[in-house]
CHARMM internal coordinates of N, CA and C (Angstrom, degrees):
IC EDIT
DIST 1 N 1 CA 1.4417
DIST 1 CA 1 C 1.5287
ANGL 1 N 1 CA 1 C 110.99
DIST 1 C 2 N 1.4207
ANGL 1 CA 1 C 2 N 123.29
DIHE 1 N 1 CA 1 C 2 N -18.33
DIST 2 N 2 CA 1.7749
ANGL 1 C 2 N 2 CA 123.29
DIHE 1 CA 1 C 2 N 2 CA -150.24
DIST 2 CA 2 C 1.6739
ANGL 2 N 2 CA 2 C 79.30
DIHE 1 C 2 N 2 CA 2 C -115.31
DIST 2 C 3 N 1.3644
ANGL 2 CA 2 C 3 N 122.54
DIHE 2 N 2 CA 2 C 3 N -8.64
DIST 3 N 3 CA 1.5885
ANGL 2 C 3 N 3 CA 111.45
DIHE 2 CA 2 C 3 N 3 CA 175.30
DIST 3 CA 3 C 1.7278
ANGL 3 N 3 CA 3 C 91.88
DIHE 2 C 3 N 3 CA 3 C -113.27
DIST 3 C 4 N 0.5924
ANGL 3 CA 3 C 4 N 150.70
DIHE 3 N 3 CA 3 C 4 N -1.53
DIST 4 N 4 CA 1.4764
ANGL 3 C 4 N 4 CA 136.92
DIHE 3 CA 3 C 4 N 4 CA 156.74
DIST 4 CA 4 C 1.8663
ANGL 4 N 4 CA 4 C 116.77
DIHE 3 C 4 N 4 CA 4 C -76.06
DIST 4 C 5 N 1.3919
ANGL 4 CA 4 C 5 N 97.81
DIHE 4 N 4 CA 4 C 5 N -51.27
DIST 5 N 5 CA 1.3468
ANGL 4 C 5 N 5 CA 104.49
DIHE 4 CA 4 C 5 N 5 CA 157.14
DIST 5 CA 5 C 1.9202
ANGL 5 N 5 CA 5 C 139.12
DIHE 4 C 5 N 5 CA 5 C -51.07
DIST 5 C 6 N 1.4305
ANGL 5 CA 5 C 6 N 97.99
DIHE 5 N 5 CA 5 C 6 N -48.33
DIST 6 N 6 CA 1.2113
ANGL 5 C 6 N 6 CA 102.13
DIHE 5 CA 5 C 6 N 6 CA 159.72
DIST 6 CA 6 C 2.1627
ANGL 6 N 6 CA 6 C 125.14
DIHE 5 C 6 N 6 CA 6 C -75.82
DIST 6 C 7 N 1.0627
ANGL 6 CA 6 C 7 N 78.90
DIHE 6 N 6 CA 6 C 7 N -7.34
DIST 7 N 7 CA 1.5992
ANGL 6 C 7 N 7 CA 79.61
DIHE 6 CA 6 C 7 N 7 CA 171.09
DIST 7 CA 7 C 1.3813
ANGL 7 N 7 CA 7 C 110.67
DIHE 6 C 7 N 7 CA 7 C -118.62
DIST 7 C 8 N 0.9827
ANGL 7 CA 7 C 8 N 140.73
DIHE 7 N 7 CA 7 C 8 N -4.11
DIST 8 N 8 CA 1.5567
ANGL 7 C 8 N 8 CA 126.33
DIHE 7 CA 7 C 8 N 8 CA 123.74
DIST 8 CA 8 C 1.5787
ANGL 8 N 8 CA 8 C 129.98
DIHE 7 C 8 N 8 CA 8 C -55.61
DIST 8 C 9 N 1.3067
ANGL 8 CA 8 C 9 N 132.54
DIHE 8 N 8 CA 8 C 9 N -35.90
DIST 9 N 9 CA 0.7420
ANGL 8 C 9 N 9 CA 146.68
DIHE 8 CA 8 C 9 N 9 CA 163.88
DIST 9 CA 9 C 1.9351
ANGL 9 N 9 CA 9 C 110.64
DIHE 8 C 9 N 9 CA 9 C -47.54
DIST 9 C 10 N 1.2890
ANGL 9 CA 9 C 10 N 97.84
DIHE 9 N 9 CA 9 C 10 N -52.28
DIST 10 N 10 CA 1.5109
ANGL 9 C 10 N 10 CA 96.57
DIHE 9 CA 9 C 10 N 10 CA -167.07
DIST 10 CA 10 C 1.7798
ANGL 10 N 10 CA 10 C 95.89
DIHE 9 C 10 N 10 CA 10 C -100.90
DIST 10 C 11 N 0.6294
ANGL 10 CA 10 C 11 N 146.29
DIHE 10 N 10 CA 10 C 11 N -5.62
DIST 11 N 11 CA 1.7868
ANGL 10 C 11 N 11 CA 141.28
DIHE 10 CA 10 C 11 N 11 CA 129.12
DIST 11 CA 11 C 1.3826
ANGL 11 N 11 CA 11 C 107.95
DIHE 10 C 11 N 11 CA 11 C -29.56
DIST 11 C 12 N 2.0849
ANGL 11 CA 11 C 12 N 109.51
DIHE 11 N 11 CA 11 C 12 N -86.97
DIST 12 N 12 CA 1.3678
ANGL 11 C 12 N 12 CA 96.25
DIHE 11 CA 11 C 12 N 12 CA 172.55
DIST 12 CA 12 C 1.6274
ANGL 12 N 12 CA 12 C 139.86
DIHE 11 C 12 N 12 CA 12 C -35.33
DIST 12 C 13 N 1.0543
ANGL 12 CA 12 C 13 N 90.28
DIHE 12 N 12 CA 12 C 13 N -37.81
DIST 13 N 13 CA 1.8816
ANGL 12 C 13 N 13 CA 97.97
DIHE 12 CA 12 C 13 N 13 CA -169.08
DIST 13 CA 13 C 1.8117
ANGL 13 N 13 CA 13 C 89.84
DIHE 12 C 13 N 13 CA 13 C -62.06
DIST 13 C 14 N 1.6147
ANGL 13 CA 13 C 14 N 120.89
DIHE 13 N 13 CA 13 C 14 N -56.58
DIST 14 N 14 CA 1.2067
ANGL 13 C 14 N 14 CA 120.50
DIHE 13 CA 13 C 14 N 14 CA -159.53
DIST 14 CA 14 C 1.6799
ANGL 14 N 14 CA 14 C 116.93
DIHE 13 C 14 N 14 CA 14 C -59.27
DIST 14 C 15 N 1.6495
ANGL 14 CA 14 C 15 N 114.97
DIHE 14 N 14 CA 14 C 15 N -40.21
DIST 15 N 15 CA 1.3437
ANGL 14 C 15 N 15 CA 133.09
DIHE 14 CA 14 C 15 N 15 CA 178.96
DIST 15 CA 15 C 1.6306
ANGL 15 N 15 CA 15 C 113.57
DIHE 14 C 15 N 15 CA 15 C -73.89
DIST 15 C 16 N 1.4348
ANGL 15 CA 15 C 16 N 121.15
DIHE 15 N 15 CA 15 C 16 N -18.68
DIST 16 N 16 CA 1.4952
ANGL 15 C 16 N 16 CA 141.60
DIHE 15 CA 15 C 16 N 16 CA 157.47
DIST 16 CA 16 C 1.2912
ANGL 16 N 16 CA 16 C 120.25
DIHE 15 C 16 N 16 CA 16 C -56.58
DIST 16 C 17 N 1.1529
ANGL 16 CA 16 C 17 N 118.53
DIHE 16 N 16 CA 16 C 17 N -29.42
DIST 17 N 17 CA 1.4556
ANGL 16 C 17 N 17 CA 125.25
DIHE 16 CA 16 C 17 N 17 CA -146.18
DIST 17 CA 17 C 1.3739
ANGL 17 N 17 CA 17 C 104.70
DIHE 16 C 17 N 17 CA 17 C -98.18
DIST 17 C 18 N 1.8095
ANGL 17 CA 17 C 18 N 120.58
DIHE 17 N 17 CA 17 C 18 N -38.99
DIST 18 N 18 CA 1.5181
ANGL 17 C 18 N 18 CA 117.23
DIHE 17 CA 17 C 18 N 18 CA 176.32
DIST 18 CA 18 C 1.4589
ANGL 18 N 18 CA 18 C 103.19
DIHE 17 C 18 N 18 CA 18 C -82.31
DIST 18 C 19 N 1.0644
ANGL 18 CA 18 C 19 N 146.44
DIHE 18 N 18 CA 18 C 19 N -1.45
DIST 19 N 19 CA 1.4719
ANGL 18 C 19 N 19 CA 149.98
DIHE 18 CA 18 C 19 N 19 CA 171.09
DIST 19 CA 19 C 1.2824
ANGL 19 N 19 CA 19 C 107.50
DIHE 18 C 19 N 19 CA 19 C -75.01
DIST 19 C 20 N 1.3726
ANGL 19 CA 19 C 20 N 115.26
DIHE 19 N 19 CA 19 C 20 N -71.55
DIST 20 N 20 CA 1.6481
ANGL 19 C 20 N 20 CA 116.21
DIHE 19 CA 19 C 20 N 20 CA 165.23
DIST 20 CA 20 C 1.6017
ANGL 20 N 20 CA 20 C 120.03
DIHE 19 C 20 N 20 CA 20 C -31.62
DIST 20 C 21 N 1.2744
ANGL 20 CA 20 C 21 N 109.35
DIHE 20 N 20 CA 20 C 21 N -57.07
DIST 21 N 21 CA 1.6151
ANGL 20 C 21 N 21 CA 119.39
DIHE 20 CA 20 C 21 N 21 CA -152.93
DIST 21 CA 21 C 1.7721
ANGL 21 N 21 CA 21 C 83.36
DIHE 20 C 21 N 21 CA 21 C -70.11
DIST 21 C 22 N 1.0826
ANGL 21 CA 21 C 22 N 141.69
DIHE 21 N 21 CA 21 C 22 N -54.53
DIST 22 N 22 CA 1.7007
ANGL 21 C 22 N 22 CA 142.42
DIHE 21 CA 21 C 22 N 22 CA 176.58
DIST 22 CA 22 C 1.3321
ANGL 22 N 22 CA 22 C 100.49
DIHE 21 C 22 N 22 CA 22 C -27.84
DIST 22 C 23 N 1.3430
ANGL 22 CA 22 C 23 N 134.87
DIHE 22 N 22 CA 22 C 23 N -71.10
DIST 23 N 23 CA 1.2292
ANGL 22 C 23 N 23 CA 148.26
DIHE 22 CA 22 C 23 N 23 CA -117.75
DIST 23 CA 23 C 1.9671
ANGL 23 N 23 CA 23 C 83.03
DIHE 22 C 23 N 23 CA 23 C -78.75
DIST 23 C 24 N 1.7296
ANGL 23 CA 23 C 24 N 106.45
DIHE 23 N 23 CA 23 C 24 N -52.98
DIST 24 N 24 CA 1.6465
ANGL 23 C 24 N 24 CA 97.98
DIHE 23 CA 23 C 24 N 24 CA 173.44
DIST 24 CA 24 C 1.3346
ANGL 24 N 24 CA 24 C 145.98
DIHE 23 C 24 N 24 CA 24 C -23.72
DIST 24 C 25 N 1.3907
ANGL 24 CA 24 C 25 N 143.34
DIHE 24 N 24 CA 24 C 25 N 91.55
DIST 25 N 25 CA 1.6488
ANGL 24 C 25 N 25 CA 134.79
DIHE 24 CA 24 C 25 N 25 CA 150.50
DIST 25 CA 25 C 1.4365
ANGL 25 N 25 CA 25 C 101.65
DIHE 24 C 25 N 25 CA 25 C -2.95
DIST 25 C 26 N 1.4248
ANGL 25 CA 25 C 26 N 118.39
DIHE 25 N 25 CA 25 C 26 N 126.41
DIST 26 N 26 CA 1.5860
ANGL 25 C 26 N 26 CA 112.62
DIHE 25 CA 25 C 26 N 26 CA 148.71
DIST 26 CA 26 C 2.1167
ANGL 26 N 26 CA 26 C 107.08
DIHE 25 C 26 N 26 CA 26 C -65.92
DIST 26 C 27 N 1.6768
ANGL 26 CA 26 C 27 N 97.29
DIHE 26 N 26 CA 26 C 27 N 130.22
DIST 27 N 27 CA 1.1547
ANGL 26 C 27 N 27 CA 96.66
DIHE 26 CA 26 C 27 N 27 CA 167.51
DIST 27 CA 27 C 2.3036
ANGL 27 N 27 CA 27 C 127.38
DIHE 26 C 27 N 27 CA 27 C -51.58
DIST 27 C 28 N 1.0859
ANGL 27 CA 27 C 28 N 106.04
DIHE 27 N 27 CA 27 C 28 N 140.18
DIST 28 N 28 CA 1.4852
ANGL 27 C 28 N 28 CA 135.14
DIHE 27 CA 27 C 28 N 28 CA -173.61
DIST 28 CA 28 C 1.5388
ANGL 28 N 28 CA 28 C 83.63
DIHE 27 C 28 N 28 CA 28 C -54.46
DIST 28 C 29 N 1.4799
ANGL 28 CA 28 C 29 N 100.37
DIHE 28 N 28 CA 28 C 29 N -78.89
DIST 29 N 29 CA 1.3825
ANGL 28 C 29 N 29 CA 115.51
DIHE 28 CA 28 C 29 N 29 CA -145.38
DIST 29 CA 29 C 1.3618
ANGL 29 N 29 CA 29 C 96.49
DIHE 28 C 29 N 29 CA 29 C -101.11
DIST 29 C 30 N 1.8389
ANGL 29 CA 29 C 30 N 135.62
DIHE 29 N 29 CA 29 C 30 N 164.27
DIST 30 N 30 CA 1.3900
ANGL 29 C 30 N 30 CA 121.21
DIHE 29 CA 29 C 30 N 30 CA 128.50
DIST 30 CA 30 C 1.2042
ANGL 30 N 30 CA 30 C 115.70
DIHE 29 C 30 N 30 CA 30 C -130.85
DIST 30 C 31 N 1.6357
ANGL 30 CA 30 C 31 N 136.04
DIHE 30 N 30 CA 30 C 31 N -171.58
DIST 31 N 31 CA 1.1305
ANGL 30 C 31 N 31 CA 112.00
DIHE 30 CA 30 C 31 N 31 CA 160.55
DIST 31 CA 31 C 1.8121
ANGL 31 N 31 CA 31 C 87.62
DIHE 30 C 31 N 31 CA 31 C -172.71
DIST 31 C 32 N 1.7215
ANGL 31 CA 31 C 32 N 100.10
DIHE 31 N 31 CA 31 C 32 N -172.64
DIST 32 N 32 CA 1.5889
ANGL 31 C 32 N 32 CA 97.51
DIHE 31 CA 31 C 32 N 32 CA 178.52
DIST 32 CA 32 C 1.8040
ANGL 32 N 32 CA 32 C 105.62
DIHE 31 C 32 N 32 CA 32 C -155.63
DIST 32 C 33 N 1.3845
ANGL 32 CA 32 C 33 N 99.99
DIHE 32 N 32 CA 32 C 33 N 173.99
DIST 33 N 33 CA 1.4493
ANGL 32 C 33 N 33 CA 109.60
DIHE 32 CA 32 C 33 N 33 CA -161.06
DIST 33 CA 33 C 1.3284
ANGL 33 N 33 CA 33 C 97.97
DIHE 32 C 33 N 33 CA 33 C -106.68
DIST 33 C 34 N 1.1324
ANGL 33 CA 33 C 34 N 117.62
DIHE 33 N 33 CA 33 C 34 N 172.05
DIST 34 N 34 CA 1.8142
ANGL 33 C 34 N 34 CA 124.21
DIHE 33 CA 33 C 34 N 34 CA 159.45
DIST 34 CA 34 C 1.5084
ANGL 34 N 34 CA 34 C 112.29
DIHE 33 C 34 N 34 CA 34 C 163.33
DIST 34 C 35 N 1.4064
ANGL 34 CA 34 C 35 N 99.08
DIHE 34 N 34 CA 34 C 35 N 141.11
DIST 35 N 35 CA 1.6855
ANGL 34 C 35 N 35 CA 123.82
DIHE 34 CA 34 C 35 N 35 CA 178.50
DIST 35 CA 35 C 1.4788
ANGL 35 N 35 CA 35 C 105.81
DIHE 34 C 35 N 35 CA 35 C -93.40
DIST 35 C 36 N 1.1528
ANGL 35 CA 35 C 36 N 119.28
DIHE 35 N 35 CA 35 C 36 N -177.98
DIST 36 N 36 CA 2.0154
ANGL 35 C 36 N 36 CA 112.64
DIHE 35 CA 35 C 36 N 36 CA -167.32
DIST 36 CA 36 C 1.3476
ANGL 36 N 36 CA 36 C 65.59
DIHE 35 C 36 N 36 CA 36 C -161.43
DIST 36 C 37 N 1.2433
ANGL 36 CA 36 C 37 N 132.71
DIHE 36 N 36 CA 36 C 37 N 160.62
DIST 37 N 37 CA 2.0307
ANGL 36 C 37 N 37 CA 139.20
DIHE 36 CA 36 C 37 N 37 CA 117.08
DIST 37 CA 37 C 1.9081
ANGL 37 N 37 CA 37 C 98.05
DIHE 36 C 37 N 37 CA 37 C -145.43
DIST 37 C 38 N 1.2419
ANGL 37 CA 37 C 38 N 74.37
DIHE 37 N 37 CA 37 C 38 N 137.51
DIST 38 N 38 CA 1.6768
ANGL 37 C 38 N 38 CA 96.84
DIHE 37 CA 37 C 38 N 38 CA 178.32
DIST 38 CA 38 C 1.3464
ANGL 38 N 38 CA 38 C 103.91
DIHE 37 C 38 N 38 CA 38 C -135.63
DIST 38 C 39 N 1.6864
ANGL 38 CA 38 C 39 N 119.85
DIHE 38 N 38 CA 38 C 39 N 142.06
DIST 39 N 39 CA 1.1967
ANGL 38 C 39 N 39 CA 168.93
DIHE 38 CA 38 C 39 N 39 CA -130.12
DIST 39 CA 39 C 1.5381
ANGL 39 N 39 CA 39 C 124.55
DIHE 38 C 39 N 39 CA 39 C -128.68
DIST 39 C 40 N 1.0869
ANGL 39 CA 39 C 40 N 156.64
DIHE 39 N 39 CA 39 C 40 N 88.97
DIST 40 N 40 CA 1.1019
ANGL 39 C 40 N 40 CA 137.46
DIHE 39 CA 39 C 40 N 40 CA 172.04
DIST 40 CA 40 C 1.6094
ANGL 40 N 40 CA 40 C 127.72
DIHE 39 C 40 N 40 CA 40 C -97.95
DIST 40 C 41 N 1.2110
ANGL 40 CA 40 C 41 N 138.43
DIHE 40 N 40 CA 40 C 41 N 90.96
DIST 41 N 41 CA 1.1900
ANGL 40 C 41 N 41 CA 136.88
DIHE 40 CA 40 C 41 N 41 CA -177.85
DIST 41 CA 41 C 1.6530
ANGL 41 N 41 CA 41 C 106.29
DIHE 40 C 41 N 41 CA 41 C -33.91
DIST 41 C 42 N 1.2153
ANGL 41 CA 41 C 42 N 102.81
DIHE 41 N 41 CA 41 C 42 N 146.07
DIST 42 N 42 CA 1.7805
ANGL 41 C 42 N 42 CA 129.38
DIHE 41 CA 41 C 42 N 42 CA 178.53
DIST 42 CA 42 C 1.1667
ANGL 42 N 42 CA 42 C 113.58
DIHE 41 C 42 N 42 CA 42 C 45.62
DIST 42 C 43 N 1.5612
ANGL 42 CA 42 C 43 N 117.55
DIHE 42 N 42 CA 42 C 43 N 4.74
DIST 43 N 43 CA 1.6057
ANGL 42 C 43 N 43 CA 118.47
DIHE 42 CA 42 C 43 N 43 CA 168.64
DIST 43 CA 43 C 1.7512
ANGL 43 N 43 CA 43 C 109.21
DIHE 42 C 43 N 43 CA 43 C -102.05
DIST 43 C 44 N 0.8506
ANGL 43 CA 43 C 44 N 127.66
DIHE 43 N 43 CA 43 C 44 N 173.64
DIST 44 N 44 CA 1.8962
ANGL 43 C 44 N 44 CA 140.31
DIHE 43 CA 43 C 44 N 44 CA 165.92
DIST 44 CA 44 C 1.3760
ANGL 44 N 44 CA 44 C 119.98
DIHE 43 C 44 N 44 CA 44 C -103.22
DIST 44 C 45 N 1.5409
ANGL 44 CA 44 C 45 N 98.19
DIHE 44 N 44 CA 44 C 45 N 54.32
DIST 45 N 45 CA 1.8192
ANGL 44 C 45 N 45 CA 107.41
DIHE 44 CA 44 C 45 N 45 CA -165.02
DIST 45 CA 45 C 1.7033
ANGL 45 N 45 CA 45 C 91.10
DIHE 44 C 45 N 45 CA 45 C -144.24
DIST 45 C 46 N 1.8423
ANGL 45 CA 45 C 46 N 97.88
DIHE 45 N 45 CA 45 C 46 N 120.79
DIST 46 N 46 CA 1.1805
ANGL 45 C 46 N 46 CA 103.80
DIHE 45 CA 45 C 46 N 46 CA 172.70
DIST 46 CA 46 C 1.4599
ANGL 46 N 46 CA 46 C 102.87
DIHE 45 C 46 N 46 CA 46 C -123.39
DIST 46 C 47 N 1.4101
ANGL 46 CA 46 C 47 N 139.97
DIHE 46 N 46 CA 46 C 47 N 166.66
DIST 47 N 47 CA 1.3923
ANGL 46 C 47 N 47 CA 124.21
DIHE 46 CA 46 C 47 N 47 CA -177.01
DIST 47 CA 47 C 1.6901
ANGL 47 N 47 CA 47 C 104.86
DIHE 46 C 47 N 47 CA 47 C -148.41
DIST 47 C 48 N 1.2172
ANGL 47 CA 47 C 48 N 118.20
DIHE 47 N 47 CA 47 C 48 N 119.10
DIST 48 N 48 CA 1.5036
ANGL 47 C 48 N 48 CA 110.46
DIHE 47 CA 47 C 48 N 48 CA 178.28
DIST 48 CA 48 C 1.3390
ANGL 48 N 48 CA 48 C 106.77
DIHE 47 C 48 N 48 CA 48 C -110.48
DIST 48 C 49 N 1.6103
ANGL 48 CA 48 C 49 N 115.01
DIHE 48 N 48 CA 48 C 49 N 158.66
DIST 49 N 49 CA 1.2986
ANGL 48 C 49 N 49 CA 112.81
DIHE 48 CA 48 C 49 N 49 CA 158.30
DIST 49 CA 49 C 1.8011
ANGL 49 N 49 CA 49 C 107.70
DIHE 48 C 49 N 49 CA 49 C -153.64
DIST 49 C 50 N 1.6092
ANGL 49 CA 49 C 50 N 99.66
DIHE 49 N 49 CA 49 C 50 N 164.25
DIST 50 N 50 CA 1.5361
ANGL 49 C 50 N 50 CA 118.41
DIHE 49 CA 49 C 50 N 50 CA -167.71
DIST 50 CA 50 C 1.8597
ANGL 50 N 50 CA 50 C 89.67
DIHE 49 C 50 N 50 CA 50 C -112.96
DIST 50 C 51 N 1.0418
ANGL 50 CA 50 C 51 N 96.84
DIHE 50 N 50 CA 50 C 51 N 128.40
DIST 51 N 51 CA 1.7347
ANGL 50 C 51 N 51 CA 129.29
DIHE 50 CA 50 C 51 N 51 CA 171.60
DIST 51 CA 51 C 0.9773
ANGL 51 N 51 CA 51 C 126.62
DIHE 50 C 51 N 51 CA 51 C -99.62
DIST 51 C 52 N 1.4862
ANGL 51 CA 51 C 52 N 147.94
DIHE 51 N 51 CA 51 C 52 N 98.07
DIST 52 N 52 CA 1.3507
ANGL 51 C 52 N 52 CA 130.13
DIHE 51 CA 51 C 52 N 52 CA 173.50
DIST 52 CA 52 C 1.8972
ANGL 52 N 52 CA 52 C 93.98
DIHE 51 C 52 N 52 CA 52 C -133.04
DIST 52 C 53 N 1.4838
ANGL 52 CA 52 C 53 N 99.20
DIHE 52 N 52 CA 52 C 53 N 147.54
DIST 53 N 53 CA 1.4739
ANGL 52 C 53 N 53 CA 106.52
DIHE 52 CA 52 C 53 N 53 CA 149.60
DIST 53 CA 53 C 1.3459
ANGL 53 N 53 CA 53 C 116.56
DIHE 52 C 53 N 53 CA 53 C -158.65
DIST 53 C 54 N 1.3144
ANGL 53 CA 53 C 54 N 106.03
DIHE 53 N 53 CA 53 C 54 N 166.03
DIST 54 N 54 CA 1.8636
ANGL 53 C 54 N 54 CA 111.59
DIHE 53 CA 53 C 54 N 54 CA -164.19
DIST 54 CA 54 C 1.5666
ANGL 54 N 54 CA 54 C 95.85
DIHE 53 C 54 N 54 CA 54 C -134.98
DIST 54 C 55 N 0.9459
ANGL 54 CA 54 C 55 N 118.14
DIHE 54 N 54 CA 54 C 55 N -176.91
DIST 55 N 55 CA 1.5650
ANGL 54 C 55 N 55 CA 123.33
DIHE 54 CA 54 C 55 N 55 CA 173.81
DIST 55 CA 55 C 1.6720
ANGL 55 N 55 CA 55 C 102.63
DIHE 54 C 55 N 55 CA 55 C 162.32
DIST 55 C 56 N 1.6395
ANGL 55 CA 55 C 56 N 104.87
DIHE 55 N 55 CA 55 C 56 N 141.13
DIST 56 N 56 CA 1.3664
ANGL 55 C 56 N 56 CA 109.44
DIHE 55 CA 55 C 56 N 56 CA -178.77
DIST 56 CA 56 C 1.7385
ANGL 56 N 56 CA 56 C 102.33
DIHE 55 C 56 N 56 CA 56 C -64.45
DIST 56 C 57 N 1.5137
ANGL 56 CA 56 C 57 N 122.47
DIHE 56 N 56 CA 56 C 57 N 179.79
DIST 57 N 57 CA 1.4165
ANGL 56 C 57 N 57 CA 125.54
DIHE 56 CA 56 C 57 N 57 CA -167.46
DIST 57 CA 57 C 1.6863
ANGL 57 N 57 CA 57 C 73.92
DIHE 56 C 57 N 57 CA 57 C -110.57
END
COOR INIT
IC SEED 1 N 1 CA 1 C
IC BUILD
């Protein structure tokens, strides 16, 4: 009974899922984050950096 149940369960969830994802706006905008740090062995040089970019779709 607890495997008949769980496999209905995970059917529904799976046949749910492309219905939902439709219903979404394609996003306007996107963009992304990112850190860099670099290292140099036997020297006293560390180097960080902040990343961002956006761009319309």
């Amino acid at each position: 009974m607890k495997t008949i149940l769980l496999s209905t369960a995970a059917i529904a969830m799976f046949t749910a899922a492309p219905a939902m994802a439709q219903s979404w706006p394609a996003p306007e905008y996107y963009g992304s984050l990112g850190y860099s740090h670099m290292e140099a062995d036997g020297a006293d040089v560390e180097l960080g950096a902040i990343t961002g970019r956006s761009a319309p779709s």
